[in-house]
N, C-alpha and C positions, 0 to 999 in steps of 0.2 A: 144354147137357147133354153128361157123356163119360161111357161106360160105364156110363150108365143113373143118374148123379148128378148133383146142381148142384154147377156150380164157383163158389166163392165166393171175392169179393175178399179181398186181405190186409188184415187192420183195422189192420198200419203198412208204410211202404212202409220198404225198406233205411234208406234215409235218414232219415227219421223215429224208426226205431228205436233210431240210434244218438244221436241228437238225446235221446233221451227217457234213454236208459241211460247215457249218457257221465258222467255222476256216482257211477253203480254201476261203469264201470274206477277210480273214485278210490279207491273204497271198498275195493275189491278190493287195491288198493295200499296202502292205508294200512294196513288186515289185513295185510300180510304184510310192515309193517314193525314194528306191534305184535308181530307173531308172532314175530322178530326179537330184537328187544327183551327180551322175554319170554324166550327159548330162550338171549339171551344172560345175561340174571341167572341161568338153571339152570345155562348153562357159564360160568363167568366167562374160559374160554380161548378161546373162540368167537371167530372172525374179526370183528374190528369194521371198518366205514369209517374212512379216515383224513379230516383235518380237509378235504383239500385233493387232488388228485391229487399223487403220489407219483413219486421219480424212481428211488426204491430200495424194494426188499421185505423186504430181511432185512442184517444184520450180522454179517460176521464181525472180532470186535477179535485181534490177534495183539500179545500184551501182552510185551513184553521188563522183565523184571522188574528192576530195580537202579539204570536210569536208562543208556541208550545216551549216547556223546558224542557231541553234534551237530558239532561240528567234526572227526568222525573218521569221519564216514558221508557227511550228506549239505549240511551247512554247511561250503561251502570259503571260505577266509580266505587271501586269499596274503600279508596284512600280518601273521599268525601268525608264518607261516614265515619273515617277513623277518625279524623283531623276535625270533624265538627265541634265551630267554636275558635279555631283557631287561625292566624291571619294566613291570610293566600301566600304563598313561599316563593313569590317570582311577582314582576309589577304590574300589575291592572293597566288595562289601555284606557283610553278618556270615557268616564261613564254616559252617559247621555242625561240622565235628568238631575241624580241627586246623590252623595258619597253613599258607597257599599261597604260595609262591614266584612265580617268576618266570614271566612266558610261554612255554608248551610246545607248540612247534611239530607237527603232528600225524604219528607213525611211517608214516603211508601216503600214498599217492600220490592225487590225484587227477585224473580225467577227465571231458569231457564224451561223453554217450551221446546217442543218437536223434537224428530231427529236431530234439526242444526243446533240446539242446547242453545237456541238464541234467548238474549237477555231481554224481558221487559217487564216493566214495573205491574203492579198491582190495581195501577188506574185504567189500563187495557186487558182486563182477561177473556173478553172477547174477540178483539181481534189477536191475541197473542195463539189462540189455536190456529191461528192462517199464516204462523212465521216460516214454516219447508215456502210458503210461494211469497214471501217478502222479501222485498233486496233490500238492506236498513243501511243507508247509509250515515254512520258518524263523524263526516268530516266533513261537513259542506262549510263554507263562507261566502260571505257576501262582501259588501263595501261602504254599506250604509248603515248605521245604528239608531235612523229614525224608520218609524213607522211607513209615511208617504213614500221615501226616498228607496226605502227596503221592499216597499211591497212594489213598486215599478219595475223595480232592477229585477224580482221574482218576474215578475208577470212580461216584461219587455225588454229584458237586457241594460235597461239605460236606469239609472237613479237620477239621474240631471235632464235631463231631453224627453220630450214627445215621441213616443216612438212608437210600431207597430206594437200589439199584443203577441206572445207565445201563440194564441190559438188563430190569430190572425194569419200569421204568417205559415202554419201549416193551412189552414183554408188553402191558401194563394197558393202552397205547393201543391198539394194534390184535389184541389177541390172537393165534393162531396159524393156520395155516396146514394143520396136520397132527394131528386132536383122539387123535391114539394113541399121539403124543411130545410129549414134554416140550417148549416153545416157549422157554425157555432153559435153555443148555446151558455149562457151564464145563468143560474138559479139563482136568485138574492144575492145577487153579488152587492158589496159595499157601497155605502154613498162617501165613504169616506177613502182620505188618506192614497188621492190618485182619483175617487172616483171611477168616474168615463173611461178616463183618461188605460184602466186598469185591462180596460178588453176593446180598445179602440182598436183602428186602423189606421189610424196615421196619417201617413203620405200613401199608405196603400190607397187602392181604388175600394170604395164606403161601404162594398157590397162584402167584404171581408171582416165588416166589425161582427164582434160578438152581438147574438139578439139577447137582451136581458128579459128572463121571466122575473117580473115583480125586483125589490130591494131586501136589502136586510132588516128594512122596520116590516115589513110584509111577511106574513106567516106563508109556509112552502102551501098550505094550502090553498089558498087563496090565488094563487098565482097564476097566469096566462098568454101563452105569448100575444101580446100586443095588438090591434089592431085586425082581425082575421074575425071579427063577427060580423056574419053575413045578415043586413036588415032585413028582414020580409017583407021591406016596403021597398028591396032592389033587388027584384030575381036573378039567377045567375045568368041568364044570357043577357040582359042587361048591363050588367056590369061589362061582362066583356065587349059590348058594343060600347062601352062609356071609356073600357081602357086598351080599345085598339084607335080609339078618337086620339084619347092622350096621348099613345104611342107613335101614332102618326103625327102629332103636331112635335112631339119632342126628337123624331128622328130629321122631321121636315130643317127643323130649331139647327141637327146636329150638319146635316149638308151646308146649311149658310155658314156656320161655326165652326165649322172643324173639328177635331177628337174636344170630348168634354167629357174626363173620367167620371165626372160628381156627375150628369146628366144620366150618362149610359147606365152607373149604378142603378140610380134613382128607377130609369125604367125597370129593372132587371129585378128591382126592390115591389114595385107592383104588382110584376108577375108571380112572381115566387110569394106573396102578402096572399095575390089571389086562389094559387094553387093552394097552400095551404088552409082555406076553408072547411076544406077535405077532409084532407088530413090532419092535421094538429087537433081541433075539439077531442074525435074520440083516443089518440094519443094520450091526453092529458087528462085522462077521465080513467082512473086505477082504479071504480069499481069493479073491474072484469076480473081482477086479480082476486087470487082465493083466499080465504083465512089465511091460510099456513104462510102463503107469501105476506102479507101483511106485516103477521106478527113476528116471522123473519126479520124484518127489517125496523120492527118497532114503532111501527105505525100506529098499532093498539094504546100504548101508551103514552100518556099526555108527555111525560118526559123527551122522549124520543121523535115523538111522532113529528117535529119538522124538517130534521135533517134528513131524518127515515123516509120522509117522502120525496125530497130531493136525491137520494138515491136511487132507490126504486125509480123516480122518471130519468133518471142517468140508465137507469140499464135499460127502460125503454125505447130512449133514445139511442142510444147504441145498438140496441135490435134494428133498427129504422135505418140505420145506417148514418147517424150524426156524424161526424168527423170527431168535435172537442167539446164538453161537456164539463163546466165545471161547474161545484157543489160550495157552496160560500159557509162555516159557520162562522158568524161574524157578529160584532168585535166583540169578544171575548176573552181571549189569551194572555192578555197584558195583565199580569199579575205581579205591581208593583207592592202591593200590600193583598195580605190575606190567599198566600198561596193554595194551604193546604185546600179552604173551601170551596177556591174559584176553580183550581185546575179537576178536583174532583166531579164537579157538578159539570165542566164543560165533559168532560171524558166520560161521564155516564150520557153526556146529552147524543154524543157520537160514536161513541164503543159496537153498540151494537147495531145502529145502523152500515158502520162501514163492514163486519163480519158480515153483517147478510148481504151487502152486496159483493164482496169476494165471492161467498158461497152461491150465491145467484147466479153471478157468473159464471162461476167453474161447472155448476150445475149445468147450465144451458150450452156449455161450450165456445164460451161468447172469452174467457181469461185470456186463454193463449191469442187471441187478437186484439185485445184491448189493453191496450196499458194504462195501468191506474197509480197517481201519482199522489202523495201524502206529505202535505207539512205548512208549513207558517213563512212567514218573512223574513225571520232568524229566530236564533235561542234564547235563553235565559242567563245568566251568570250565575256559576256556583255560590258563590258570595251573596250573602243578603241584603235587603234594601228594607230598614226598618227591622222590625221583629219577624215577618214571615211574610217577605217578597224577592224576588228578584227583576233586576234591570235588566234590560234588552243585550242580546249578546250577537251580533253577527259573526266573530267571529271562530265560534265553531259548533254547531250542533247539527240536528239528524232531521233526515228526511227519507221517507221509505217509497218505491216501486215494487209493483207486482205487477206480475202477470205480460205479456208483450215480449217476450223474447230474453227476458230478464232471468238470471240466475235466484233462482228462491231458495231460502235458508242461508242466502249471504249477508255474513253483516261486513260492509266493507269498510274502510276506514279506522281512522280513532284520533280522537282526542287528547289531548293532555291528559295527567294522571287525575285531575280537579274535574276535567271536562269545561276547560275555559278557548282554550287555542284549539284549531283542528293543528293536526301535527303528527300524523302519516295517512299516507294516499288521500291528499289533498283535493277536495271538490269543489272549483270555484261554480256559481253559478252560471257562467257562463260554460264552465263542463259539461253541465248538468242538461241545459240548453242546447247542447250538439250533441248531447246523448242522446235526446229524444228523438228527435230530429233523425238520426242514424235507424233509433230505432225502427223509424216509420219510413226508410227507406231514401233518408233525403240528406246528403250532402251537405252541411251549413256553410260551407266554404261556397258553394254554387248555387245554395237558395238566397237570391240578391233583386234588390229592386232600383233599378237607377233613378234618383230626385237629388233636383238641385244642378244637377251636372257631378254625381259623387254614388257610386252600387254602395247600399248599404245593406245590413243582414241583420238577425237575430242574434248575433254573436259576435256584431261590430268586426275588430281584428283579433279575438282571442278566441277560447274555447278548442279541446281538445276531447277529444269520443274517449269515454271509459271504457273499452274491452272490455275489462274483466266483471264487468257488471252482467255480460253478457252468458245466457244459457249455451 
């Protein structure tokens, strides 16, 4: 007896109880991965799990549009420079526009930087202090040696076909990060050579295309994502009373109808246009940023200053939690005539912007999750075109990664002795493609979208993960 009542035993003891319930925390989990599930079919931009643990979370590609020479950057050849002047010592494959001459020794110098004594020319001494966190690959190939055809097969696996985008088809794997921005993002990206076609969605479902800020004839200043200015003459509950009407007529639209991918987007496209009112203005608004950030990145300088700001909004964006991010300088690279002055002027236009967004990165501790991705739609030919150019070369030149799980101060691959053929530890682009993909924790062999009656991928039937690129 206490306090004038029977005290009665417990009818389970602690342990007992959890013995009897331990199937109801299953259940308890399995609800809330239904529920999951569920919330991710209403967003289709919802953060999903990756297939695997992840060494990267997001991508930023910084696309040099025209085809960089890999013999003038980051492929040094000192049997170039011997042999300058004299014929190429094995047969040229079909050129693309017009006969190439002789072997052209490369206009600039080069050095080794860092501990890894990695080679790069004279026209990057800026980013050449960031080679310990550069993975430089010297053996990529493609399969295309036009422009259109080269820059598709970069960006979507297919040089012939319609196909998703690279940044498309990670969206679709793991959704976003940030459900009030857009989870891909293109900066002046090209009006040319693919177009749309360069950051589309496909046969994906529409809510996966890249959002383009502005084009390449549009200055990075100047630029906005789209459609997200709120009139003062439509207050904000307003709107939402105008786009729960919409909503309702296009869900009413979906029950008589059936599944209708283009529909569901579209709504999905409204809401996320509307969230972003919010958000994106002061996002896109780099006064807050301070001197020293600025002039990091080269923004002070007329020279710089628009690629410089299209990075800077890449690390932005990447704080915010964007998925893919890419930075367009465009078109520029194709230097069939007049190498020395084109390639030097492009490579001051971006030298220092991309160092200060490495450095930015590393700075804020944003590198080891971001992978950032560097290069063109193919090479150059060692060989001349005219007095001082070279033609387009797919088949072998460089493309660098940093940071995301990547081994830094590797240079992996090589080239022929000329730097014409890749020709050890060969990287087709579609390697390159299921490297990323890896890296970000996603299987390519099981990131598949069934259209047509046919699963198709980023990597079609090919593509194999580079290991050893890996930290």
């Amino acid at each position: 007896m206490r306090n004038g009542c029977c005290r009665r035993e417990p009818v389970f003891s602690r342990r007992q109880m959890l013995q009897v319930s331990s199937a109801g925390f299953g259940t308890l989990a399995l609800a809330d991965l239904v529920g999951r599930e569920t919330r991710g079919a209403a967003n289709p931009l919802q953060e999903r799990m990756a297939h695997f643990a992840s060494r990267a979370k997001r991508v930023i590609f910084l696309f040099m549009h025209g085809g960089p020479s890999q013999v003038d950057t980051f492929d040094y050849k000192p049997l170039l420079e011997r042999d300058h002047g004299k014929p190429l010592p094995f047969s040229k494959p079909r050129v693309f526009s017009s006969a190439t001459g002789t072997l052209l020794k490369s206009p600039w110098k080069f050095r080794q930087y860092g501990a890894s004594g990695t080679w790069v020319s004279d026209l990057f001494p800026n980013v050449a202090q960031h080679v310990d966190d550069l993975c430089v690959i010297n053996s990529m190939h493609g399969s295309n040696s036009r422009h259109g055809g080269a820059l598709l097969e970069l960006h979507t696996g297919s040089d012939t076909f319609v196909r998703p985008s690279m940044g498309s088809w990670i969206l679709y794997g793991l959704g976003t990060e940030n459900q009030d921005l857009p989870g891909y993002i293109t900066i002046c990206p090209t009006l040319t050579h693919g177009g749309v076609n360069a950051y589309n969605a496909a046969f994906l479902p529409a809510v996966y295309q890249g959002t383009p800020l502005g084009n390449a004839s549009i200055s990075a200043d100047r630029v906005q994502i789209p459609f997200i200015e709120n009139a003062e003459s439509t207050p904000r509950d307003l709107q939402r009373l105008e786009l729960d009407l919409v909503r309702a007529m296009n869900q009413r639209r979906l029950r008589e109808t059936g599944p209708d991918k283009s529909l569901e987007a579209r709504i999905s496209s409204f809401e996320l246009a509307f969230r972003m009112q919010s958000a994106a203005p002061q996002l896109q608004d780099i006064s807050s940023e301070s001197e020293a950030t600025l002039k990091l990145y080269g923004v002070d300088s007329e020279r710089t200053r628009n690629f410089g700001r299209q990075c800077l909004m890449a690390r932005r964006f990447v704080e915010q939690g964007v998925r893919f991010i890419q930075c367009t300088h465009s078109y520029k690279w194709d230097q069939h005539g007049g190498l020395r002055a084109g390639h030097e002027q492009n490579a001051s236009e971006v030298d220092k912007p991309i160092a200060g967004l490495l450095t930015d990165l590393k700075q804020r501790g944003l590198l080891e999750e971001t992978l950032v991705l560097w290069g063109g739609e193919f090479g150059r030919t060692p060989v001349a075109q005219g007095d001082d150019g070279r033609d387009h070369n797919p088949q072998g030149y460089t493309m660098w990664l940093a940071g995301g799980g990547v081994r830094g101060g590797l240079t992996y691959g090589q080239t022929d002795d000329y730097g014409y053929f890749a020709a050890v530890d060969k990287v087709h682009l579609h390697d390159l493609h299921a490297t990323i993909l890896h890296l970000l924790g996603l299987d390519h062999t099981r990131l598949t979208y069934r259209y047509a009656g046919r699963d198709f991928r980023l990597t079609d039937v090919y593509g194999e993960v580079v290991h050893d690129l890996f930290a």
